[in-house]
C-alpha positions as a Markdown table, in Angstrom:
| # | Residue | x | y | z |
|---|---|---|---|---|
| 1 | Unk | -24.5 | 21.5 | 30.1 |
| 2 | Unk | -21.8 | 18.6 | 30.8 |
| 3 | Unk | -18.2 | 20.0 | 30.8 |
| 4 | Unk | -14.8 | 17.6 | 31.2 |
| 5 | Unk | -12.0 | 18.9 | 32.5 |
| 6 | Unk | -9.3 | 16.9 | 31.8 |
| 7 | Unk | -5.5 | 16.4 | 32.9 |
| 8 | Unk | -2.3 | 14.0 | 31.9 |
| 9 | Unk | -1.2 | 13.1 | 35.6 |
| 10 | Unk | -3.1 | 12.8 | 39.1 |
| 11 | Unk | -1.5 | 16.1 | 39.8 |
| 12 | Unk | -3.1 | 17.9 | 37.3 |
| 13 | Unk | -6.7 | 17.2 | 38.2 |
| 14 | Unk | -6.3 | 16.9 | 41.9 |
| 15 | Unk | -7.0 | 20.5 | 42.9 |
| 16 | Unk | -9.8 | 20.0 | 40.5 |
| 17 | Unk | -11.3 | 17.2 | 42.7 |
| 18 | Unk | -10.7 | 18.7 | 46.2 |
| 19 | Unk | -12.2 | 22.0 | 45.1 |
| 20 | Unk | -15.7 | 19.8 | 44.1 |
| 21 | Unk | -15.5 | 17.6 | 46.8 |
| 22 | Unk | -18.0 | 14.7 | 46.3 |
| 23 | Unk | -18.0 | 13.2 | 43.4 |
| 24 | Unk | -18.6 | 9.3 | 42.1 |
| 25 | Unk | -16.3 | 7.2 | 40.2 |
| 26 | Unk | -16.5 | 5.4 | 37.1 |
| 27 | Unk | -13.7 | 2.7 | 35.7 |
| 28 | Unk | -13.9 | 2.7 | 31.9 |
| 29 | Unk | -11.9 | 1.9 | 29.1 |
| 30 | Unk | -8.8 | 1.2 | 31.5 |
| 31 | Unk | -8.8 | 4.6 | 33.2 |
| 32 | Unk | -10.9 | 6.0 | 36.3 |
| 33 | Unk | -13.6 | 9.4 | 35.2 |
| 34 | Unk | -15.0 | 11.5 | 37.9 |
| 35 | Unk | -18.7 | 12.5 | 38.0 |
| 36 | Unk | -19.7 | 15.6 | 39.7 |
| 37 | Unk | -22.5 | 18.1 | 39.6 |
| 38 | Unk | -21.1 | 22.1 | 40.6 |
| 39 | Unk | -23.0 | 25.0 | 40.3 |
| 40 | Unk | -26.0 | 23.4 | 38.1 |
| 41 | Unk | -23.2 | 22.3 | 35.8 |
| 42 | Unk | -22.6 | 18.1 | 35.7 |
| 43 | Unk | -18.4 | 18.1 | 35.3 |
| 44 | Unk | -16.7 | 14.7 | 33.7 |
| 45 | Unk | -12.5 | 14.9 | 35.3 |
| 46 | Unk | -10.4 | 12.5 | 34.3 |
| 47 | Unk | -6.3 | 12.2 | 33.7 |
| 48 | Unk | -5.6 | 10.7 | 30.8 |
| 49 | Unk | -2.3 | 9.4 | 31.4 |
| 50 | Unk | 0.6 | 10.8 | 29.5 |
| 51 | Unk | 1.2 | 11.0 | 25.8 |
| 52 | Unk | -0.6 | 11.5 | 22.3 |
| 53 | Unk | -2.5 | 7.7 | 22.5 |
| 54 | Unk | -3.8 | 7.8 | 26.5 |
| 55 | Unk | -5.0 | 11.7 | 25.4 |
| 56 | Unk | -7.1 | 10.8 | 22.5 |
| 57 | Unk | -8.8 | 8.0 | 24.3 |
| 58 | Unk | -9.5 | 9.8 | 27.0 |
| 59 | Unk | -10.8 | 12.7 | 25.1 |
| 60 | Unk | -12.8 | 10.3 | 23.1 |
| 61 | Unk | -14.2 | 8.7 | 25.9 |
| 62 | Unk | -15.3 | 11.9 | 27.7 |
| 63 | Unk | -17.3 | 13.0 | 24.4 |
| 64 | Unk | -18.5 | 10.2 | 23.2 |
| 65 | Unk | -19.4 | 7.7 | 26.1 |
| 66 | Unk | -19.9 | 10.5 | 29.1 |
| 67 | Unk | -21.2 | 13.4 | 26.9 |
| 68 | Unk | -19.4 | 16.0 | 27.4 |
| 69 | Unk | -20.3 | 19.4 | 25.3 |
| 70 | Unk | -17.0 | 21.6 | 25.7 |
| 71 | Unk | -13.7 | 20.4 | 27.3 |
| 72 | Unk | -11.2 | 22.0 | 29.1 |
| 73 | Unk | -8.0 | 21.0 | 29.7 |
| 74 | Unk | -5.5 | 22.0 | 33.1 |
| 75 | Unk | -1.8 | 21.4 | 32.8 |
| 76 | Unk | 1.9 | 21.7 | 32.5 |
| 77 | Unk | 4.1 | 22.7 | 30.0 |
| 78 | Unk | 7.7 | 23.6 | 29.1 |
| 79 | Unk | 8.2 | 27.2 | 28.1 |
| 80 | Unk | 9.6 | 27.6 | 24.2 |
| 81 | Unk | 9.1 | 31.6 | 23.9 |
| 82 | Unk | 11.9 | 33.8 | 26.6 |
| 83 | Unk | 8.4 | 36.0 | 27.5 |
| 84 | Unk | 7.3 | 32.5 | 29.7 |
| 85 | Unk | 8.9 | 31.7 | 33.2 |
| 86 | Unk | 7.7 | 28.8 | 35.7 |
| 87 | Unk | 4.6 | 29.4 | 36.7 |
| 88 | Unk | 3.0 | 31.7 | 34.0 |
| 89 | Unk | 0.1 | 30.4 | 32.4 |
| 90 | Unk | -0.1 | 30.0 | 28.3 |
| 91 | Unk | -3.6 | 29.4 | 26.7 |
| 92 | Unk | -3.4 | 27.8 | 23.3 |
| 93 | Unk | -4.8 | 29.6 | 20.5 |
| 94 | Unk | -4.2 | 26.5 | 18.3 |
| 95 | Unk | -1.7 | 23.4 | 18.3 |
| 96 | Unk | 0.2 | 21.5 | 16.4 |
| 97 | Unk | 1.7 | 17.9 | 16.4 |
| 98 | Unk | 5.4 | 18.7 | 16.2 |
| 99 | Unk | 6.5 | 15.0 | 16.2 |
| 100 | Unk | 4.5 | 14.2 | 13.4 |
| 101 | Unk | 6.6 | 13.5 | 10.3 |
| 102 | Unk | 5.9 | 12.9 | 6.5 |
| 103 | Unk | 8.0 | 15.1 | 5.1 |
| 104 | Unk | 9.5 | 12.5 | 2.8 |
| 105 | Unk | 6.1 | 12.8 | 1.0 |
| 106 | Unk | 6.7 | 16.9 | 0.5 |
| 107 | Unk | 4.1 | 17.6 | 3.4 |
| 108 | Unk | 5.4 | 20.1 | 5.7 |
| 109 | Unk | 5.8 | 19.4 | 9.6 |
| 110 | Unk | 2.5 | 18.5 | 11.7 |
| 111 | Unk | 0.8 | 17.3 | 8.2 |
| 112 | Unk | -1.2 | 14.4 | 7.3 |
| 113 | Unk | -3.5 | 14.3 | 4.2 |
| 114 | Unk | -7.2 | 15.6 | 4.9 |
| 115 | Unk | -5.8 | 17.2 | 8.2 |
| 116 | Unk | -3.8 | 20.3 | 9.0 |
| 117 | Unk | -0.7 | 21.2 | 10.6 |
| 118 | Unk | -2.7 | 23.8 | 13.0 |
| 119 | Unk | -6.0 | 23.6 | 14.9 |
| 120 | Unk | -7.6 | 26.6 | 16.8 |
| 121 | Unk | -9.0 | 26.3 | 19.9 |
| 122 | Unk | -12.4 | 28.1 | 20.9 |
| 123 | Unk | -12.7 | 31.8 | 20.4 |
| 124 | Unk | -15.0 | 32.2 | 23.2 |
| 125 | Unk | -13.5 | 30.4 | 25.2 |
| 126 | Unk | -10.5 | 32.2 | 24.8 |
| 127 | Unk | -12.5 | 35.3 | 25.5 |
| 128 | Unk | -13.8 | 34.3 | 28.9 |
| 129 | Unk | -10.0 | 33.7 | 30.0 |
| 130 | Unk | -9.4 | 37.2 | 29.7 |
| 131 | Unk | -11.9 | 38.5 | 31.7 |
| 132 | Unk | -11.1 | 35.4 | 33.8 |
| 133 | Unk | -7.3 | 36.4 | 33.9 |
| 134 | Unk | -8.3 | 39.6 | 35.2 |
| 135 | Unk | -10.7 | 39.0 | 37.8 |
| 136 | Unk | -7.4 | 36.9 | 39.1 |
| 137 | Unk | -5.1 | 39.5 | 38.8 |
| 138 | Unk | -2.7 | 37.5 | 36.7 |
| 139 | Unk | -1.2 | 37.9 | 33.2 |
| 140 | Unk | -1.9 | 35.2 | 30.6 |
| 141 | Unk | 0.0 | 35.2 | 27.0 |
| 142 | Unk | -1.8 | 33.4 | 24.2 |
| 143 | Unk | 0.2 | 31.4 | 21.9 |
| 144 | Unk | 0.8 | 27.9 | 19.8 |
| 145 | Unk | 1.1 | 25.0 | 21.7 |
| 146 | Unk | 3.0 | 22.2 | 20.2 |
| 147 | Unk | 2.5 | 18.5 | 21.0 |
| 148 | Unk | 4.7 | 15.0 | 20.9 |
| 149 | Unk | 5.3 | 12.0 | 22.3 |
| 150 | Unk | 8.6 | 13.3 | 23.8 |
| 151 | Unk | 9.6 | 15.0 | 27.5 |
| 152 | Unk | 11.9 | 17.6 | 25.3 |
| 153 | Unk | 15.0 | 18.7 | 27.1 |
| 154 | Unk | 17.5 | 19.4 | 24.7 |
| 155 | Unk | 18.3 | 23.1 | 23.3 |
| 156 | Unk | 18.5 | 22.3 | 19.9 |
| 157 | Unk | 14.8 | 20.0 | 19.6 |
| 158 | Unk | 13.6 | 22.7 | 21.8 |
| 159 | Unk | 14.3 | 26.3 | 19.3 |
| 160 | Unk | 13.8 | 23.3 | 16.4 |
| 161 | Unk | 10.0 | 23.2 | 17.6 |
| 162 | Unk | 9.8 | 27.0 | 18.6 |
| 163 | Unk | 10.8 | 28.1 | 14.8 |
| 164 | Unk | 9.0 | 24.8 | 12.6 |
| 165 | Unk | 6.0 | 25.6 | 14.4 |
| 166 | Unk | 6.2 | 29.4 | 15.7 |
| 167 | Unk | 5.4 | 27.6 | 18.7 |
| 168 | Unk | 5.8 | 29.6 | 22.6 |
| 169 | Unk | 5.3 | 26.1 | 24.6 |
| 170 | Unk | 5.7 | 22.1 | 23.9 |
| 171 | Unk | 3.8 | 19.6 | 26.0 |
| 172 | Unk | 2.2 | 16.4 | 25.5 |
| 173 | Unk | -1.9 | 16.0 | 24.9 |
| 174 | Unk | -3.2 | 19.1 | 23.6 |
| 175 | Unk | -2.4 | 18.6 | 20.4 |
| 176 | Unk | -3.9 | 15.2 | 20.1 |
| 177 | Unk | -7.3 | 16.5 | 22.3 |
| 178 | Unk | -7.5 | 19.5 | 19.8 |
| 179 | Unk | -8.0 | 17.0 | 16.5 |
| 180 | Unk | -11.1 | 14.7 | 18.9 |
| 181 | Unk | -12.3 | 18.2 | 20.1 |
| 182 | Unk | -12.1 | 19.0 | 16.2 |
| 183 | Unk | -13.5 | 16.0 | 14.4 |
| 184 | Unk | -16.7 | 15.8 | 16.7 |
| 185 | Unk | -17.1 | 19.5 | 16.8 |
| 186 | Unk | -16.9 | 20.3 | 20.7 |
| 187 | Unk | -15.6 | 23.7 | 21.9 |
| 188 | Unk | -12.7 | 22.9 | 23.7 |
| 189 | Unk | -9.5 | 25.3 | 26.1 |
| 190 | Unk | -6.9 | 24.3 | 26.7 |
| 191 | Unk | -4.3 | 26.3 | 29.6 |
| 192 | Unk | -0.9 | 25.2 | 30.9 |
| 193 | Unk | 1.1 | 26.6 | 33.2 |
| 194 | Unk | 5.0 | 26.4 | 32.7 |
| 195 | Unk | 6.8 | 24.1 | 34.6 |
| 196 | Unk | 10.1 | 24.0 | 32.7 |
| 197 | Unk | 12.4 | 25.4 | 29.9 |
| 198 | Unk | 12.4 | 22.3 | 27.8 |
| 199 | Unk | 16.1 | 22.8 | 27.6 |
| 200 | Unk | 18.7 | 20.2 | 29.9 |
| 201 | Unk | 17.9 | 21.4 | 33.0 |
| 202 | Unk | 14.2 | 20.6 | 32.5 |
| 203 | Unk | 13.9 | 17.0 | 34.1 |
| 204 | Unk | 14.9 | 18.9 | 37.2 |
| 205 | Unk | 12.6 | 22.3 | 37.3 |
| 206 | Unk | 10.1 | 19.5 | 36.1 |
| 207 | Unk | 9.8 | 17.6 | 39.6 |
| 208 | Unk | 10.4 | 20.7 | 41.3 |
| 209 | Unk | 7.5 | 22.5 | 40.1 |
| 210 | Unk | 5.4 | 20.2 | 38.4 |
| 211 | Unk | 2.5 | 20.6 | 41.7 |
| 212 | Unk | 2.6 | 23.9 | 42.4 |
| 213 | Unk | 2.5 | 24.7 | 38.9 |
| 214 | Unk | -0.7 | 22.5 | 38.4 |
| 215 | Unk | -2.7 | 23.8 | 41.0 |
| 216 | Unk | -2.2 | 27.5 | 39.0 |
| 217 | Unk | -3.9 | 25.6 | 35.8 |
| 218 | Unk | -6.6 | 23.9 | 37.8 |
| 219 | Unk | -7.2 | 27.1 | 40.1 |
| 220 | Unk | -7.4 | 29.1 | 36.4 |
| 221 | Unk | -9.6 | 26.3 | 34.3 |
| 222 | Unk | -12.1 | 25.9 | 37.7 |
| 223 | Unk | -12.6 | 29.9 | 37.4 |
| 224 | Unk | -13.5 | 29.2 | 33.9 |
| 225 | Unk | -15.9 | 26.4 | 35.3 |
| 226 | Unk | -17.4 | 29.4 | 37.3 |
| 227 | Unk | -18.0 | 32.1 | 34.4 |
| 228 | Unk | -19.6 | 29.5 | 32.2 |
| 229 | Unk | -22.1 | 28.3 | 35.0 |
| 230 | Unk | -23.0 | 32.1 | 35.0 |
């Protein structure tokens, strides 16, 4: 089985690496993947770089030209629902694409033709977390995940988002890695861990918890590495 684990910033897949150790290095495409074999499992990691485009290439690239068979995906997020506070971790039961906008054309929010506003991440997968969650001892909610090409810290964009979308947290790849994941049929899991309200103070909790926030993600998604090599 080939697995990618796959990030947005260095941060995000550097616990990843220092847990696995060795590992070799490929440049493709404009961005750097990591090869590694752990636990009779061969792992692609790479960070994709932020944003929709760098996220779908990425994704792409890890299914298509490394092989990857499921992907999971370790990072941050900014907290929509009041149940989420820095540092909890969120695993997407589907996502959206909240900055994507025909409406003019009387499609709702998130819509193209021949796609959907929603897609739903793994079952299984979503499973394994819990038993995952409890081996750790920590408490994970399940929710929507919305995705945009926007750092969101405003009030009024943030609740926007939260009621279009029933959505409990807003980043800015899963979205995008859910319709590659889709269209080329590949389980995929994606897990953030909050790093900020999305509101004005959020460029601030942002830098202040982005790393320690991460390494919660990557410690969760490595664990899930570990149950699926069983």
């Amino acid at each position: 089985m080939k697995i990618a684990i796959m990030g947005a910033m260095p941060e995000e897949i550097s616990p990843i690496l220092e847990k696995i150790g060795s590992y070799k290095t490929t440049n493709y495409a404009g961005n750097k993947y990591y090869e590694a074999s752990y636990k009779g499992i061969d792992l692609i990691i790479a960070y994709s770089k932020i944003g929709k485009v760098f996220s779908t290439l990425t994704a792409a690239t890890m299914i298509e030209h490394f092989g990857a068979q499921k992907l999971l995906f370790s990072g941050v997020a900014g907290a929509i629902s009041p149940t989420l506070k820095v540092g909890d971790l969120i695993v997407a039961t589907k996502l959206s694409q909240h900055d994507l906008d025909i409406t003019a054309f009387g499609h709702p929010y998130g819509y193209v033709p021949e796609g959907a506003v929603f897609i739903e991440a793994d079952k299984q997968m979503i499973e394994m977390s819990k038993d995952v969650a409890k081996s750790m001892g920590k408490i994970v909610q399940e929710g929507i995940i919305a995705t945009g090409d926007q750092f969101v810290a405003n009030e009024d964009r943030k609740n926007w988002i939260g009621a279009t979308f029933n959505a409990d947290a807003l980043e800015m790849e899963g979205g995008s890695v859910a319709v590659v994941c889709n269209a080329l049929n590949i389980p995929f899991f994606i897990l953030r861990a909050i790093s900020d309200a999305a509101d004005m103070d959020a460029s601030f909790s942002f830098d202040e918890f982005l790393q320690t926030s991460a390494k919660e993600s990557a410690e969760f998604v490595m664990n899930m590495v570990d149950k699926l090599a069983d």
